[in-house]
N, C-alpha and C positions, 0 to 999 in steps of 0.2 A: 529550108523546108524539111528537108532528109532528117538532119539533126534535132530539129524539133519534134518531129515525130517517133524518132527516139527518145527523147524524153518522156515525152507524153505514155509510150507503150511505159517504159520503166516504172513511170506513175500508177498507171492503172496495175501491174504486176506489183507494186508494196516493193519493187528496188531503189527507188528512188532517194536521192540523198539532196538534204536541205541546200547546200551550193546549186544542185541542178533544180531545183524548187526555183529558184532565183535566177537562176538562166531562163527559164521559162518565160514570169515573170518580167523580163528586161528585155525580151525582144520587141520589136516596135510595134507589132501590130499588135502584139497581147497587151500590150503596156498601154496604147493608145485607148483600147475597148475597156479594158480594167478601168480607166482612167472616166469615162465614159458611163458606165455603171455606176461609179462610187457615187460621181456626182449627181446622178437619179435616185441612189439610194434613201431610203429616210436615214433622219440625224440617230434613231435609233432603233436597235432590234432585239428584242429579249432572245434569250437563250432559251426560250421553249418553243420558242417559231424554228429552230435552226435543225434540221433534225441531217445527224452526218450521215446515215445507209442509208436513205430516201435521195440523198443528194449524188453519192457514189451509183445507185442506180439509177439515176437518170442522165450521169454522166456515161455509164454505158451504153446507154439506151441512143445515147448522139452519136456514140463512136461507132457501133453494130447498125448494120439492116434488121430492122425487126423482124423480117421475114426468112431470111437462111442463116441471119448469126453473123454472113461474113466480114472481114474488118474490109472497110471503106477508104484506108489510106489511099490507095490509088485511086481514088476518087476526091480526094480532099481537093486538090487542088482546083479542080473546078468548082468546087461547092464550099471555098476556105471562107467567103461574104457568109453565108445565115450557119456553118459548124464552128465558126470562130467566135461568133453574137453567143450561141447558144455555149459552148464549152467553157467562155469566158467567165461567163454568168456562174456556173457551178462550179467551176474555179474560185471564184472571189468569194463564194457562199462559201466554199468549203473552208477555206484560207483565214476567212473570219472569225469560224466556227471554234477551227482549235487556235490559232493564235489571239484572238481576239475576243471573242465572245463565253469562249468554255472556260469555267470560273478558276482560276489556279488556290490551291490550298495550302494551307500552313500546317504542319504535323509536328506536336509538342511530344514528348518522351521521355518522361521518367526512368533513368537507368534502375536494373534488378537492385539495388543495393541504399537508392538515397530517396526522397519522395519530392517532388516537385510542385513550384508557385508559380502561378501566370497570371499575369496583369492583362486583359482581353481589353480589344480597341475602346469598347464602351464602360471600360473601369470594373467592369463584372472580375471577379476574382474566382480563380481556380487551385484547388490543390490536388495533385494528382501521387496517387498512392505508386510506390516503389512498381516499378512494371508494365504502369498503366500509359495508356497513349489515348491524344484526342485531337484531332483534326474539323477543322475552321475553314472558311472562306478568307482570302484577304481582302475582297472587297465585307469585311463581318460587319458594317455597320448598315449595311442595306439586305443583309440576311443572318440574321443572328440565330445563325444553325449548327451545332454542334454536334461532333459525333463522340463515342467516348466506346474506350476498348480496355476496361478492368476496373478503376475503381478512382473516381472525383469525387469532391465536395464543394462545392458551388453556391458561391455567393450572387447574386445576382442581380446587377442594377437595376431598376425598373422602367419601362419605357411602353409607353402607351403607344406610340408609331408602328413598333417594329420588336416581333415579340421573341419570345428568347427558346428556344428549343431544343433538346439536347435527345438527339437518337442513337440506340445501343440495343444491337442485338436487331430483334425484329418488331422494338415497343420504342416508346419516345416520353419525353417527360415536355410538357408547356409549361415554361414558367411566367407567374406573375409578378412579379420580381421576392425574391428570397434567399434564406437558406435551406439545402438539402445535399444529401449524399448518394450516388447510387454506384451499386457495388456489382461488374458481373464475372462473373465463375461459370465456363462450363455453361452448361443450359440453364443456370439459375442465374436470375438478378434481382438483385435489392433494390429497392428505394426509400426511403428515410426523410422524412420533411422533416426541419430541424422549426423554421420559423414561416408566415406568410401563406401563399398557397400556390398549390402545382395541379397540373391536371395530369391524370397517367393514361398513355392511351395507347392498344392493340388493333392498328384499323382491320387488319384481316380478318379480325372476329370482331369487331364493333366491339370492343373492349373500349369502355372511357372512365373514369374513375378520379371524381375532385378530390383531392387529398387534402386534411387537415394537420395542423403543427399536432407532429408526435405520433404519430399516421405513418404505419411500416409494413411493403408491400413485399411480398416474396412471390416472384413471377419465374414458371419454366417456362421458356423460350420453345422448346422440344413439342409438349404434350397441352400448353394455353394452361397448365394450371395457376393457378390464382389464391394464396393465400391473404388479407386482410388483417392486419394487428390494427386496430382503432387506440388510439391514447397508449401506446407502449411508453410502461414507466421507463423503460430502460436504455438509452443510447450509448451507443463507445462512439467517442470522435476518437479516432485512427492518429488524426495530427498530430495531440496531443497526450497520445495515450492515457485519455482519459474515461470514467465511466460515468455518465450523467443521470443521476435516477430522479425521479418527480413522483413522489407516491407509491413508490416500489412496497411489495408486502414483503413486511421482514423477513417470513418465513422463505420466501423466495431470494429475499439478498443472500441469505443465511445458506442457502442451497447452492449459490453462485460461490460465496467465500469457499464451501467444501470444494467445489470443483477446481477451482485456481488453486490451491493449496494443498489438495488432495489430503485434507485435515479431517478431523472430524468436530465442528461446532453444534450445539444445538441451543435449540430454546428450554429457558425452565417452564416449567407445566402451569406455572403460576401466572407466566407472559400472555396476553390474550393474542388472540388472533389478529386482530384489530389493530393493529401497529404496522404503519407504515414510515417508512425511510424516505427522506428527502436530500441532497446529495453530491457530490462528485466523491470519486474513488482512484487513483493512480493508481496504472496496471502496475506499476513499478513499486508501490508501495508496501510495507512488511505484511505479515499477517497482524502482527500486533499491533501495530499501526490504525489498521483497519479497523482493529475491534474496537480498540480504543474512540477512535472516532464515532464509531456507530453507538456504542455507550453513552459519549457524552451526547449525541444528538438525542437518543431517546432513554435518559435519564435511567441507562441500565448498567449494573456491575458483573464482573468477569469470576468465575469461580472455574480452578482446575480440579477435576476429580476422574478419577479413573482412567487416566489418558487422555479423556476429554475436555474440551473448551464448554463452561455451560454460562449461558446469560440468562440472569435472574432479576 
């Protein structure tokens, strides 16, 4: 008795070490009532019924008199029938709680330097940008909730049961099965629907926002601002270092090429405004490359004059 109530004080004071968890456990009469319990318990118990500091204070609440606070060991013994029923009880609640019941996770890792693919339990596919980290349940096919810390692209099987969810920062993205990208920096995050549909949503401001293919969100985490791009011509997939445009206006490609090149191209005067680009672009590609290709897609020729790139 002496030596179990050393354990027990050790427990309650956070010195306790998992061997003396287990000594506790395996003496006869805690072993008998545990034993006892389990087999009253229901066959199952969600992890939202279990709550651990509700449980720790009321395991105090058995060890103390309510009334002056003092510890009752020398009283256990007479009273070891209904302090041993009751201590047993939030024992095995607690025991359950982190060994059993509280969900253990998986934590994927992109090193600073390569970019990372994951095959997720329900075939959903993940690419995760040089840096970036995302964390899963293992039980993921009965909560398909994901977290994400820098920058994924996510393919995502569709499953009318059990829906797919991916939180980052203090926003979450619901997917209906798709593709999209969401990128965060800092108190900025992106999100990017590539195909399909996603819902974007801020509950602490009632923020919800259906998003459509091509639909590009810039959200601060810090201040709730909310930026909107509707039909953005413009995507970079990251993976492939690629730039994907659908309807881009020239004169806007044309602005992007000066920027990546630090060139100076323009349009001739003769070009209407009205000319849009349709597209991929490798970041990797020349300049000449580029023009060339953008020529042949809108039936335009290349003249050098004055230092400058002019398309006529």
């Amino acid at each position: 008795m002496i030596r179990l109530k050393e354990l027990i004080d050790r427990m309650i004071k956070g010195n306790i070490t998992w061997s003396e968890y287990t000594e506790i456990l395996k003496t006869e009469r805690m072993s008998g009532y545990l034993f006892t319990i389990w087999q009253q318990a229901p066959d199952q118990v969600s992890e939202d019924q279990v709550d651990g500091d509700k449980i720790f204070a009321e395991i105090r609440k058995k060890i103390f008199y309510p009334y002056n606070n003092r510890p009752v060991w020398r009283y256990l013994a007479g009273y070891a029938g209904r302090s041993m029923v009751a201590f047993a009880f939030f024992l095995l609640a607690f025991f359950s709680y982190n060994y059993y019941l509280k969900p253990t996770y998986i934590i994927a890792c992109a090193s600073p330097d390569e970019t990372l693919t994951l095959l997720l339990p329900d075939s959903s596919i993940v690419w995760l940008n040089n840096g970036s980290e995302l964390c899963y349940r293992k039980d993921f096919m009965k909560d398909r909730r994901v977290f994400l810390d820098g920058e994924g692209y996510f393919s995502v099987k569709q499953s009318q049961d059990v829906p797919f969810k991916v939180s980052f920062r203090n926003a979450y993205v619901l997917v209906k099965g798709t593709e999209f990208n969401i990128k965060t920096e800092g108190d900025i995050s992106e999100v990017t629907l590539i195909s399909g549909r996603i819902d974007f949503g801020v509950p602490e401001k009632d923020i919800y926002i259906e998003m459509n293919p091509s639909d590009h969100l810039i959200f601060n985490t810090a201040t709730y601002q909310l930026n909107e791009i509707r039909n953005n011509p413009q995507l970079f997939d990251w993976r492939s270092h690629v730039y994907k445009f659908s309807d881009k206006p020239l004169e806007e490609l044309i602005g992007l090429i000066n920027t990546m090149f630090q060139t100076t191209v323009r349009l001739d005067e003769r070009v209407g405004g009205d000319n849009y680009f349709t597209g991929t672009i490798r970041k990797n590609e020349s300049l000449q490359d580029i023009l060339e290709k953008v020529c042949i897609s809108m039936d335009l020729q290349i003249l050098e004059k004055d230092a400058q790139l002019i398309l006529y």
